[in-house]
Every structure is written in structure tokens, then in C-alpha cells.
C-alpha positions in Angstrom: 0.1 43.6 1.1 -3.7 42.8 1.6 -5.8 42.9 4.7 -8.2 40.3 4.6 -11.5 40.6 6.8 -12.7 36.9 5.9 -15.7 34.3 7.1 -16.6 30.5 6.4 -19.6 28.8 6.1 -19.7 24.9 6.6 -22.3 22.1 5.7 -22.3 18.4 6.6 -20.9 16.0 4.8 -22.8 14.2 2.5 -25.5 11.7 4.1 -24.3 8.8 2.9 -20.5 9.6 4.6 -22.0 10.5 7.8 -24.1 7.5 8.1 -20.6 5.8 7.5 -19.1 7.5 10.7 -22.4 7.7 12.8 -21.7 6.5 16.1 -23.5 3.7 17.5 -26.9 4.0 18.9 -27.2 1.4 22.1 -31.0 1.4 22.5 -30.3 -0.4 26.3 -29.5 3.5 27.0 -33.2 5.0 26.6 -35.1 5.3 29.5 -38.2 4.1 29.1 -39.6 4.7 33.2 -43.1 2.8 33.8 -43.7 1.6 29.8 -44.4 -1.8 29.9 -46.7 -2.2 26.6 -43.7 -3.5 24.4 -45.3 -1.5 20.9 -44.8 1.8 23.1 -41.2 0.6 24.3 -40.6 -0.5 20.4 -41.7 3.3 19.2 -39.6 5.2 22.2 -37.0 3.3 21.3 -37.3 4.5 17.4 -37.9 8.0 18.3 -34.6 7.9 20.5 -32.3 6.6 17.4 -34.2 8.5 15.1 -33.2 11.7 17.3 -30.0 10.5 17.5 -29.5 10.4 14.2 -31.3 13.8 13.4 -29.1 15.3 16.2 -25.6 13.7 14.6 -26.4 15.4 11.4 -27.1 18.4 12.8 -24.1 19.2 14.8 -22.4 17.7 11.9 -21.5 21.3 10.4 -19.6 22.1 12.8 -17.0 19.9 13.5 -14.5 19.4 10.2 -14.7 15.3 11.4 -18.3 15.6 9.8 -18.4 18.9 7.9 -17.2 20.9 4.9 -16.5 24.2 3.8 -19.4 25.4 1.4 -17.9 29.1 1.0 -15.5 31.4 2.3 -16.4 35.3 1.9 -13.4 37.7 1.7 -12.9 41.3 1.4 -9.6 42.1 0.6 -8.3 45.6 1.8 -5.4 47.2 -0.3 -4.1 50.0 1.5 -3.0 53.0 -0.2 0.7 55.0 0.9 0.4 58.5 0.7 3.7 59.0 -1.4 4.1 62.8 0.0 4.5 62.1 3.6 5.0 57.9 3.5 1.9 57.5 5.8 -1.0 55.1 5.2 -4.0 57.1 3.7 -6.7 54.4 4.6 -9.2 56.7 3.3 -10.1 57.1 0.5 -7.4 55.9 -1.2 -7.9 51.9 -0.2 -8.7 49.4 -2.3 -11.5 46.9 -1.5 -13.2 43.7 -3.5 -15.4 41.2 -1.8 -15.0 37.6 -3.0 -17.2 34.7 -2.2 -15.5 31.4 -3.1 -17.1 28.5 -3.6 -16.5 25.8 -5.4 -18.5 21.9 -5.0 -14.3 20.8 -5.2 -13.9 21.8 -1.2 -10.1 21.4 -1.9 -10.6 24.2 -5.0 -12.1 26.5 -2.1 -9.5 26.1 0.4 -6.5 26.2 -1.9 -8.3 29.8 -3.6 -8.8 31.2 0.0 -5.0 29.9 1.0 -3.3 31.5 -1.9 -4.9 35.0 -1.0 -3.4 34.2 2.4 -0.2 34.0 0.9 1.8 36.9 1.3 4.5 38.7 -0.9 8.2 37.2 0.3 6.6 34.1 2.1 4.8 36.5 4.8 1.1 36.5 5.2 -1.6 38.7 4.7 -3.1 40.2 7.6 -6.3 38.0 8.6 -9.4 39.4 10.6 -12.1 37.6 11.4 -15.0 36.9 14.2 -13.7 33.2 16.4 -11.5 32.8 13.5 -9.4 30.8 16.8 -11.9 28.9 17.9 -13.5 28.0 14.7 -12.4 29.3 10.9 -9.1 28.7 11.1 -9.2 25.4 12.9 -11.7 24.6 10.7 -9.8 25.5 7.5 -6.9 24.1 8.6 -7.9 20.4 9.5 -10.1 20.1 6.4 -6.6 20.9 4.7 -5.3 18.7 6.1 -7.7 15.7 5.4 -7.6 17.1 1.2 -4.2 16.9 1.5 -4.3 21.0 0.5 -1.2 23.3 1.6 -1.6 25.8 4.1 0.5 28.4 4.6 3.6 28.6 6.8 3.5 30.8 9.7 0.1 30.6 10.3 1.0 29.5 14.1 3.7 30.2 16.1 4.5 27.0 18.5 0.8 26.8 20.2 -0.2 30.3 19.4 -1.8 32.3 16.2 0.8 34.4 14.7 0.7 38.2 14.9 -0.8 39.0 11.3 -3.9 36.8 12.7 -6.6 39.4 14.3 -9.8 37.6 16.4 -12.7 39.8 16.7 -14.0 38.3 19.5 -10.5 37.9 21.4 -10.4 41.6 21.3 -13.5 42.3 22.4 -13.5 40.1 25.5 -10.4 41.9 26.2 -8.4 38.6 28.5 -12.0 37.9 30.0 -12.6 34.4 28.5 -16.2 34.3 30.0 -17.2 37.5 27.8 -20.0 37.1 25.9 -21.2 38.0 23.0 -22.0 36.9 18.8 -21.1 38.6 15.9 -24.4 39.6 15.7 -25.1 41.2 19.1 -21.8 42.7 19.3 -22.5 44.7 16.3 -25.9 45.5 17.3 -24.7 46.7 20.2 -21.8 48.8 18.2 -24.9 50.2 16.4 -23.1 48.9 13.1 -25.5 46.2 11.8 -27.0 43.4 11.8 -27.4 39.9 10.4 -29.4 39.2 7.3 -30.1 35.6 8.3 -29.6 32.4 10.2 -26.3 30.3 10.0 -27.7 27.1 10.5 -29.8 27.5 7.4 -26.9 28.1 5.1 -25.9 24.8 3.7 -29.7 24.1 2.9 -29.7 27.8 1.5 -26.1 26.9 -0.6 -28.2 24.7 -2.6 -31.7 25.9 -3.1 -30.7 29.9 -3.3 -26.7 30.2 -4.2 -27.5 34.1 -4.7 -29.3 34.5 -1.1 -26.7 32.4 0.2 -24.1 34.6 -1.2 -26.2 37.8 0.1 -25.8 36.4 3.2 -22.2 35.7 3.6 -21.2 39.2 1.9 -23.4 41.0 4.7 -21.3 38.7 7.4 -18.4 39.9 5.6 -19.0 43.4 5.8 -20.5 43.5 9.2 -17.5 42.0 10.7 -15.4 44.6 9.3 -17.9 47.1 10.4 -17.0 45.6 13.9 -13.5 45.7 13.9 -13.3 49.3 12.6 -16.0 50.0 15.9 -13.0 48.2 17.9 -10.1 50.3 16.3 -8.7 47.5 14.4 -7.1 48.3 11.4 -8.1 47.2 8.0 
């Protein structure tokens, strides 16, 4: 059995898919109040669609319609059994290695991270993660689904995440869904770390600076298990 404190980092699609799927822009919809010089209505109207362009490929990271995964960071936790007394000797005896996978195949990627998921005796490996709910795993999942990539069994249980799956920030709002709070200034306020960088900058990053990039998603890796050891969650 493996623990596996994981994160994900996501790009757009490429430009020329998005502009494929970019929805309409309608330019009867700008507002151009008291304009009536037609060269200033002309150039309002521009800036609007270019905006709405801009603003499509933006957001487009973050929805698995428009993005990709560019790299999933994983630190795999091998505990250690005390064979004198059959306890769980967490320290020092564990085992940890950090893994950043990335491939430019996104289905290479997913099918890596799924097979560590992959359990002995078709169970999984423990998962912990920060909004691994609301985002990784959905995330993961449906872009799985669209490369036609297995995912592992048992990963939900009818509309629910199944036991082995551990959310960071479910524990910490503790049933109060208007809790808030990021990785970042939940483990600043833990006193545990902080983050090396800016998340939106990653895909650009991914290609100009792989080893920053890859500095950047370790230090997520390891400050989200920072925060779940700050939480008592086992790892």
C-alpha cells in the first residue's frame, strides 16, 4: 500500500482547438451608451470580442471542456510495520519519492498517475489532496474520459468519493461549506509554508522553464502534505 499526497496542474488547449469551440461573440450585446461616432462604436466593439476572446482562453485552464493536464506531482508514502509489535512506525521508517509526471501525450500522464492509483488486489491507494473534489479528480477523470484512458474502479461510490479519497479542504471547513481558505493561506496560517509561485503562470512556465515549473509543483506537493500532517491526517 502507498499513500499518495498528489496535485495537477492544467493548461488550455491548444489555440487553434479553442478557437474551434469559442463561443459566439454577438457584438449587438456591447453597450456602447452615448457613442455615436461610428469609428469609436467600430473600436468598442473590437475591444469587447477581443476581451472576449482573451477572457475564453484564460478561464480555459480550468474547465477539462478547454484544458489539459500539463503535470501531476506525486509523493508516494510507503509506510513501514514495525514487525515487533505490528504497529505502523510512520517515523522514520516510511518511505517517500516525489514524482512529477509529465508527458506532451496527456493520455501518457493520466494513464502513469492512474496506475499508481491502482492498488494491490483491485483496491486503491490512499489519495490526499487540496479540492481534489471540486477540481483534480473531476478534472482527471473527465479528461479520461475524453482520451478514452481507464480510470480506476472504486474511485466513487454511487454520488460520493470513496473512503481511501482524503480532501484537504473538506476537512478543514469541517461541514461549513462557506469556509474559506487556499492552499496557500491555510498553510500560512498552519505556519507550515508557503507557495513558491503563481498558478495561473504555470502552463506559460511548463514551456519556457520545465525545471521552475517542476520547482513549483514539488513545493505544492510538499506543502500540501505539510498541511494535512498540521490537520492530523495520515500519510
Amino acid at each position: 500500500m502507498k499513500n499518495i499526497i498528489f496535485d495537477i496542474e492544467t493548461g488550455p488547449l491548444p489555440e487553434n482547438e479553442l478557437l474551434a469551440i469559442l463561443p459566439a461573440f454577438d457584438p449587438a450585446e456591447v453597450k456602447t451608451g452615448n457613442l455615436k461616432d461610428p469609428a469609436k462604436i467600430a473600436e468598442k466593439i473590437a475591444e469587447a470580442e477581443a476581451n472576449h476572446r482573451r477572457d475564453f482562453i484564460e478561464r480555459a485552464a480550468l474547465d477539462p471542456l478547454t484544458g489539459r493536464v500539463l503535470a501531476i506531482g506525486a509523493l508516494l508514502v510507503t509506510p513501514c510495520f514495525n514487525q515487533r509489535d505490528n504497529e505502523l512506525n510512520r517515523e522514520p521508517g516510511d518511505q517517500r519519492e516525489l514524482l512529477i509526471i509529465g508527458h506532451d501525450d496527456e493520455a501518457q500522464t493520466l494513464r502513469e498517475f492512474w496506475a499508481l492509483v491502482r492498488g494491490e488486489m483491485g483496491r486503491l491507494n490512499p489519495l490526499v489532496g487540496f479540492n481534489i473534489f471540486n477540481f483534480d479528480l473531476p478534472f482527471l477523470i473527465r479528461r479520461s474520459w475524453k482520451l478514452k484512458v481507464p480510470v480506476p474502479f472504486g474511485l466513487r461510490r454511487g454520488r460520493y468519493w470513496d473512503d481511501q479519497l482524503t480532501d484537504l479542504r473538506d476537512c478543514w471547513q469541517l461541514g461549513d461549506r462557506q469556509a474559506k481558505g487556499s492552499l496557500d493561506s491555510i498553510a500560512k496560517h498552519l505556519g507550515v509554508g508557503t507557495k513558491n509561485g503563481d498558478g495561473k503562470a504555470f502552463a506559460e512556465l511548463w514551456q519556457s522553464d520545465r525545471q521552475s515549473a517542476e520547482a513549483y509543483l514539488r513545493n505544492d506537493v510538499k506543502l500540501t502534505a505539510k498541511v494535512a500532517a498540521a490537520l492530523g491526517v495520515a500519510v
